[in-house]
VEXNU-842731 format. One record per atom (N, C-alpha, C): residue number from 1; residue in one letter; chain; atom name; x, y, z. Coordinates in Angstrom, 3 decimals. Atoms other than C-alpha are relative to their C-alpha. Example, Ala and Ser with C-alpha at 12.3 -4.5 7.8 and 13.67 -1.06 7.14 Angstrom:
! VEXNU-842731
PT | 1 | A | A | N | 0.890 | -1.190 | 0.000;
PT | 1 | A | A | CA | 12.300 | -4.500 | 7.800;
PT | 1 | A | A | C | 0.900 | 1.200 | 0.000;
PT | 2 | S | A | N | -0.820 | -1.190 | -0.060;
PT | 2 | S | A | CA | 13.670 | -1.060 | 7.140;
PT | 2 | S | A | C | -0.770 | 1.090 | 0.730;
END
This chain:
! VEXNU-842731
PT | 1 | X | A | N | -1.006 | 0.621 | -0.834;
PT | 1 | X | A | CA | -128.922 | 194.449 | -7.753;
PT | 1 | X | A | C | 0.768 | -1.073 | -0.774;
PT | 2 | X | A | N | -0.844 | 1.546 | 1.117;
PT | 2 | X | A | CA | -128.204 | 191.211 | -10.241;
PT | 2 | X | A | C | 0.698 | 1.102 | -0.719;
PT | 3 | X | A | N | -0.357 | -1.044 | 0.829;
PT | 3 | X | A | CA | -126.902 | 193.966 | -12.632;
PT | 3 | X | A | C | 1.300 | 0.321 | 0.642;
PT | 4 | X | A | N | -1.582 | -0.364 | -0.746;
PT | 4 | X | A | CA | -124.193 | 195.360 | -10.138;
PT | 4 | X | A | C | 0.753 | -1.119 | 0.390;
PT | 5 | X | A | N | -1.026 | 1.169 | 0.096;
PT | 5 | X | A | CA | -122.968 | 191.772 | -9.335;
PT | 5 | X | A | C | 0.392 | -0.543 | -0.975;
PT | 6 | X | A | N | -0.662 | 0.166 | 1.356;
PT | 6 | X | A | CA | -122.623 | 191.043 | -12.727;
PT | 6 | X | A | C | 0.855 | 0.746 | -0.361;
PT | 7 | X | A | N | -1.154 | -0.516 | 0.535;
PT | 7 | X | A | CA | -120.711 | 193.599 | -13.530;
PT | 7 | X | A | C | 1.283 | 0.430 | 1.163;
PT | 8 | X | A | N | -1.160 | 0.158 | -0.758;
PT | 8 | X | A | CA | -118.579 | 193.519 | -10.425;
PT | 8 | X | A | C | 0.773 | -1.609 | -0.344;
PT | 9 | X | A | N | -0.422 | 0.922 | 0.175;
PT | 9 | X | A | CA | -118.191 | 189.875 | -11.170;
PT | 9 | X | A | C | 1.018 | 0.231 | -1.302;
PT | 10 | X | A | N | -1.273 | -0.153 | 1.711;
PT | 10 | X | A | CA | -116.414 | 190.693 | -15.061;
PT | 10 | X | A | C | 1.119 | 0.625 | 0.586;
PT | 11 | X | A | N | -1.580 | -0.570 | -0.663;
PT | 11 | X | A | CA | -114.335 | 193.328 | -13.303;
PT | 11 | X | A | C | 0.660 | -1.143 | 1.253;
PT | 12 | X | A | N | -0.730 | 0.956 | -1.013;
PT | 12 | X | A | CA | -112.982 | 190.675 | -10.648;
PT | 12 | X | A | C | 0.967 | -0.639 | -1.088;
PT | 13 | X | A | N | -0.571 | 1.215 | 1.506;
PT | 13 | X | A | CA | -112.736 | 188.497 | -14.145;
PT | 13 | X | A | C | 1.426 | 0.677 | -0.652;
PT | 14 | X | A | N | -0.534 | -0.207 | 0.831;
PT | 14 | X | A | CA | -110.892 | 190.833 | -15.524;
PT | 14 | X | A | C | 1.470 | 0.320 | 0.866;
PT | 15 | X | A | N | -0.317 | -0.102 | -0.825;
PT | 15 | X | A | CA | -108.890 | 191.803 | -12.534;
PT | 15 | X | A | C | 1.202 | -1.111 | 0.090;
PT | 16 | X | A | N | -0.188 | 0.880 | 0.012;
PT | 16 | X | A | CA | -107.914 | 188.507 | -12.165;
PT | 16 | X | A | C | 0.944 | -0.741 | -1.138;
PT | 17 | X | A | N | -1.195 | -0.275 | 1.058;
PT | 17 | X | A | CA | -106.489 | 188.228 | -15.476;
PT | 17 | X | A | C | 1.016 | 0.583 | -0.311;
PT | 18 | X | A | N | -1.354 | -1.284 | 0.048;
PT | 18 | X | A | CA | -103.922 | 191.030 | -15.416;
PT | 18 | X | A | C | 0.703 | -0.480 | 1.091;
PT | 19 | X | A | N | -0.545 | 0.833 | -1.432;
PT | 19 | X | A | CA | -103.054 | 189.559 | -11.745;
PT | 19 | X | A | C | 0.914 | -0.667 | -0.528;
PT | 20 | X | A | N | -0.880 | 0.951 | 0.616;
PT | 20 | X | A | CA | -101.854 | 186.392 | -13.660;
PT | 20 | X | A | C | 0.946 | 0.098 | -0.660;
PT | 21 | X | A | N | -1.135 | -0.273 | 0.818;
PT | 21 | X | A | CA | -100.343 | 187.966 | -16.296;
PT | 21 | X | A | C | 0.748 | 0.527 | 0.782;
PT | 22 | X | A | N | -0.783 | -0.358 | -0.984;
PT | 22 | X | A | CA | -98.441 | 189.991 | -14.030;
PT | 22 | X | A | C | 0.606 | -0.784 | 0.958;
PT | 23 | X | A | N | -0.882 | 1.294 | -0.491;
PT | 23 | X | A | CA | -97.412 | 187.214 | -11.977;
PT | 23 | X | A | C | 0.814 | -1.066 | -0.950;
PT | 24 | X | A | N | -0.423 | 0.947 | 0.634;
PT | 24 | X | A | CA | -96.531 | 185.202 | -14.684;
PT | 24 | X | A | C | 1.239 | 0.766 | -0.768;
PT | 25 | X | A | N | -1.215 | -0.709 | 0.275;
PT | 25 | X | A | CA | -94.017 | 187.995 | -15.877;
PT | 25 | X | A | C | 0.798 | 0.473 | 1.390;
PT | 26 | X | A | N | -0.934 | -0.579 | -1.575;
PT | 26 | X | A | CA | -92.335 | 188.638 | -11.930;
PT | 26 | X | A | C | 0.795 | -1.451 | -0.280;
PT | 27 | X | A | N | -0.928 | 1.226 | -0.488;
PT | 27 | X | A | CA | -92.106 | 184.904 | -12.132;
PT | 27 | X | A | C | 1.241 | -0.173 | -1.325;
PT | 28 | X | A | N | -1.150 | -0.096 | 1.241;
PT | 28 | X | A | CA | -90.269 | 185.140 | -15.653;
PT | 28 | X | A | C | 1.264 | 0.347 | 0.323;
PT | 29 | X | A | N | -0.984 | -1.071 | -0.104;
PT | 29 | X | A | CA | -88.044 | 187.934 | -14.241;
PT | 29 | X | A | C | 0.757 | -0.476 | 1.560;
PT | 30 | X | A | N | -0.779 | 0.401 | -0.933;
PT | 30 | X | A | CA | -87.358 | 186.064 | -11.348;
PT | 30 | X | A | C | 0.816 | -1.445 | -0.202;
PT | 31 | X | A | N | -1.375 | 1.070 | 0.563;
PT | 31 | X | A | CA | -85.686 | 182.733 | -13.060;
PT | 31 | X | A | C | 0.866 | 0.636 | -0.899;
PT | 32 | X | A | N | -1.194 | -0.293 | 0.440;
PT | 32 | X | A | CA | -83.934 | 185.151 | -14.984;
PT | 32 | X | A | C | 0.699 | 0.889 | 0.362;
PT | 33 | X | A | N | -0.706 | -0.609 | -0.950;
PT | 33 | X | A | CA | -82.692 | 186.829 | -12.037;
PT | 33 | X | A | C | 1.143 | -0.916 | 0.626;
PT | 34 | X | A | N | -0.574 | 1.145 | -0.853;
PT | 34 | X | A | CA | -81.980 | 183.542 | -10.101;
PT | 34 | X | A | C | 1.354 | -0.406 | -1.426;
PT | 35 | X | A | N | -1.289 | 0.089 | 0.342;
PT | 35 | X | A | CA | -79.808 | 182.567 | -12.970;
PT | 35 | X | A | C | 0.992 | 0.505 | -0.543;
PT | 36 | X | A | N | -1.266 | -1.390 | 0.181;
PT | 36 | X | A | CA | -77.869 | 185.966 | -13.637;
PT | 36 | X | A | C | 0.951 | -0.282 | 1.516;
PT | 37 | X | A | N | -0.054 | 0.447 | -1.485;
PT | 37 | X | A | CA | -77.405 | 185.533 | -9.592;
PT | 37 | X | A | C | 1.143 | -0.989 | -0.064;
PT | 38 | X | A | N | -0.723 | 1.303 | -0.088;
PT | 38 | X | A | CA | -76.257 | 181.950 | -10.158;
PT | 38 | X | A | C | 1.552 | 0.036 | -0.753;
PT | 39 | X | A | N | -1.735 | -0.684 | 0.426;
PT | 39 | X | A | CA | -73.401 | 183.028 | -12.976;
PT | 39 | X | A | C | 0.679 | 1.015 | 0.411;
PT | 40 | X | A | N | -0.854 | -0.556 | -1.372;
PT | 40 | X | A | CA | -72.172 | 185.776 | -10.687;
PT | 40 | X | A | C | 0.737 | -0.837 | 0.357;
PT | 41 | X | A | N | -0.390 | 0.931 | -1.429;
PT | 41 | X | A | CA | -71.918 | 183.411 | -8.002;
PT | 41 | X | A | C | 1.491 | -1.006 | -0.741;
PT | 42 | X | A | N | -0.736 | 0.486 | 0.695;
PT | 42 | X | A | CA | -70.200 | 181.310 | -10.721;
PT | 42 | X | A | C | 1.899 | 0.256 | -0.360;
PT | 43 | X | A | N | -1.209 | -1.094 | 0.654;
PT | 43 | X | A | CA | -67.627 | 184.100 | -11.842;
PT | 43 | X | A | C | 0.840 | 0.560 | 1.518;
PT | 44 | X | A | N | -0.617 | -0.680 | -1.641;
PT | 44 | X | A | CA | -66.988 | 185.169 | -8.044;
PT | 44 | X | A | C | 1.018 | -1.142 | 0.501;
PT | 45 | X | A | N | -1.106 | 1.570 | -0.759;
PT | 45 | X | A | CA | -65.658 | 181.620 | -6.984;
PT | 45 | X | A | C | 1.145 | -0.504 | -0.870;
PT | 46 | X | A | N | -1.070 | 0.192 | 1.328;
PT | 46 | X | A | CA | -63.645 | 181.624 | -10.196;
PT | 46 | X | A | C | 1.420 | 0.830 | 0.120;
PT | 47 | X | A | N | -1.071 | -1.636 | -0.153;
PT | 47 | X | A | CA | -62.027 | 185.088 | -9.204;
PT | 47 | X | A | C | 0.705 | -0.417 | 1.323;
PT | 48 | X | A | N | -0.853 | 0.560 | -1.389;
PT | 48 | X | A | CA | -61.369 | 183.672 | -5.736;
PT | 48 | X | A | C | 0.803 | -0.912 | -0.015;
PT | 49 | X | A | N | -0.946 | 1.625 | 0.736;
PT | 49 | X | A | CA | -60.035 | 180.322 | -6.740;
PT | 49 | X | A | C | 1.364 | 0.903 | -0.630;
PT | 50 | X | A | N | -1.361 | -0.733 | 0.074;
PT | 50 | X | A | CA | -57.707 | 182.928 | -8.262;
PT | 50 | X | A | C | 1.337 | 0.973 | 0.667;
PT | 51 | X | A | N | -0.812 | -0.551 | -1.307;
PT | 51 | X | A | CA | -56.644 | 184.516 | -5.858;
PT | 51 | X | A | C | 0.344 | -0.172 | 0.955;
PT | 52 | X | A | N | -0.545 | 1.535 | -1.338;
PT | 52 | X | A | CA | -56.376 | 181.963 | -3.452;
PT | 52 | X | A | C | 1.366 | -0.552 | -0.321;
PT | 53 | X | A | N | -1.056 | 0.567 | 0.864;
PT | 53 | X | A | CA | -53.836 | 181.009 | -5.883;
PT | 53 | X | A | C | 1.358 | 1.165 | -0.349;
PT | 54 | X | A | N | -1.072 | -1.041 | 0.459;
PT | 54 | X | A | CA | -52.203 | 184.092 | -6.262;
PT | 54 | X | A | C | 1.432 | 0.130 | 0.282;
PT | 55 | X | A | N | -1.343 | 0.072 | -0.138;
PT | 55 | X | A | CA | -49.121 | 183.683 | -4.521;
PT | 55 | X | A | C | 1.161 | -1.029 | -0.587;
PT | 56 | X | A | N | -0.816 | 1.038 | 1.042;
PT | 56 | X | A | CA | -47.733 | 180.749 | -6.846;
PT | 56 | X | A | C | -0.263 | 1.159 | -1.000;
PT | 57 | X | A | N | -0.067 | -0.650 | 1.625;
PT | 57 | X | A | CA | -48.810 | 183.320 | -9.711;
PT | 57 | X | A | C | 1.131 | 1.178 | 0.670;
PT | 58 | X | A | N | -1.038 | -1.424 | -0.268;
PT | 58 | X | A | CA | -46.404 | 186.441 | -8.040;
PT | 58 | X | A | C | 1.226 | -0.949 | 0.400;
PT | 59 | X | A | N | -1.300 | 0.964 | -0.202;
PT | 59 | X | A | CA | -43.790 | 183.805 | -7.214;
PT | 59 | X | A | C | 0.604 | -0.395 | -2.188;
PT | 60 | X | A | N | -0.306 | 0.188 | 1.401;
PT | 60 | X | A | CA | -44.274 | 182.764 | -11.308;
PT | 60 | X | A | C | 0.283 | 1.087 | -0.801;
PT | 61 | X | A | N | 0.035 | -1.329 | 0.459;
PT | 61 | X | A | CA | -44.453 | 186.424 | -12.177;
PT | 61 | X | A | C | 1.518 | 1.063 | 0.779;
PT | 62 | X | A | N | -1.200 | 0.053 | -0.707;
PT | 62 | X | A | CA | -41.157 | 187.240 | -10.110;
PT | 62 | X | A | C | 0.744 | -0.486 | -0.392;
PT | 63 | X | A | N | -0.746 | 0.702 | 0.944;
PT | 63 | X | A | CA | -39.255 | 184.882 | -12.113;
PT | 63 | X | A | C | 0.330 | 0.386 | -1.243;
PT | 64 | X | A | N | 0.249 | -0.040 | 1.575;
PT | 64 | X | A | CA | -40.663 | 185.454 | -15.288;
PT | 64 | X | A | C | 0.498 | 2.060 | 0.141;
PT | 65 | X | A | N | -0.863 | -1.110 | 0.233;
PT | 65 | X | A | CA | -39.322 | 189.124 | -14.563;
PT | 65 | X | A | C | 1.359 | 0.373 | 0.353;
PT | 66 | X | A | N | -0.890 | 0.141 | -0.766;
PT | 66 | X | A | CA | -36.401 | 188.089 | -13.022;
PT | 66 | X | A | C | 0.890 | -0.070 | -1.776;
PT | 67 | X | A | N | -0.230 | 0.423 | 1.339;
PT | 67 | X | A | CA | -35.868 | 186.435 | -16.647;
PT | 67 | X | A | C | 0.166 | 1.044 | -0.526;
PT | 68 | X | A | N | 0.164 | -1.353 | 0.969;
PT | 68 | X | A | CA | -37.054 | 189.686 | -18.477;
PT | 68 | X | A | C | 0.993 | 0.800 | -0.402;
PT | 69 | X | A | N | -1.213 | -0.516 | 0.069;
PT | 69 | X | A | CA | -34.321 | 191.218 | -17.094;
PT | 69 | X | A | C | 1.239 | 0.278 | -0.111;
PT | 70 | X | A | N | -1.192 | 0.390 | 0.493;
PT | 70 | X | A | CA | -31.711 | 189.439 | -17.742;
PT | 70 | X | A | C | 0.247 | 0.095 | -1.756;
PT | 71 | X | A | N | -0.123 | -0.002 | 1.739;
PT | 71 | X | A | CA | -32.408 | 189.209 | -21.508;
PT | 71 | X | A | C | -0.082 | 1.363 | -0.398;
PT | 72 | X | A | N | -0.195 | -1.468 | 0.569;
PT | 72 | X | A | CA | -32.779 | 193.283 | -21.836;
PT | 72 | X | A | C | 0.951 | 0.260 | 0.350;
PT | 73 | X | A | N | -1.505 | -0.923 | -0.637;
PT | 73 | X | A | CA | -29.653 | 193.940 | -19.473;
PT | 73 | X | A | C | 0.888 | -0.437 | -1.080;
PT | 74 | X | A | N | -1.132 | 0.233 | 1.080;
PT | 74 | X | A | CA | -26.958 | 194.532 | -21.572;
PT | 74 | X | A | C | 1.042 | -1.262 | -0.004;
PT | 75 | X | A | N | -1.281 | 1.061 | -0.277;
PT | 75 | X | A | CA | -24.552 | 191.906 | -22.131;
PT | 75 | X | A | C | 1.535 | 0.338 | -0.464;
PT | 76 | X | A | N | -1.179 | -0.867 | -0.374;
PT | 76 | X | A | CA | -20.875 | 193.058 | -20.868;
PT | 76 | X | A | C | 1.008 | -0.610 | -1.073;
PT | 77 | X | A | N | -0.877 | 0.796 | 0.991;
PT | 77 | X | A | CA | -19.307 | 190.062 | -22.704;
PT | 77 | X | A | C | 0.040 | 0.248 | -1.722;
PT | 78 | X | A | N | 0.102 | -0.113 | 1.344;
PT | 78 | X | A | CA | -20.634 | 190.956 | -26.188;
PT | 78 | X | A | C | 0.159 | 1.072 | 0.141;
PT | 79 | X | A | N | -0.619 | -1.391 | 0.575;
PT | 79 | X | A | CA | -19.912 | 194.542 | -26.062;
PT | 79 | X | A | C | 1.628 | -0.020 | 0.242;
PT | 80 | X | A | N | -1.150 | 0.092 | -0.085;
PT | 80 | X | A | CA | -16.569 | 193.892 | -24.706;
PT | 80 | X | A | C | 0.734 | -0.758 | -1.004;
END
């Protein structure tokens, strides 16, 4: 009987060890989840902020082709 609790006791031991390790790599994989997660989150509010903004940029982009087009259209005065 001592015999079988001894050697149930090592396997618990050992049990027990792999447990840890294994927890101690979830928990690894979970701060370097949380801060993949976190720069997302980072990059998302960056993209919005831009686009929140967007209608000063198509107002600046409306111009700036407004421009474009004036400097490719031909000019009547210099060919004439």
């Amino acid at each position: 009987m001592r015999e079988q609790i001894q050697a149930r006791l090592e396997e618990l031991k050992k049990e027990r060890e792999t447990g840890q390790a294994e927890l101690q790599k979830v928990e690894m994989q979970r701060t370097y989840l949380r801060e993949t997660v976190l720069r997302i989150d980072g990059a998302v509010q960056v993209l919005e902020e831009l686009l929140a903004g967007e209608p000063h940029a198509k107002a600046d982009e409306a111009a700036g082709t407004g421009e474009d087009q004036l400097r490719t259209a031909p000019n009547k005065e210099a060919a004439g």
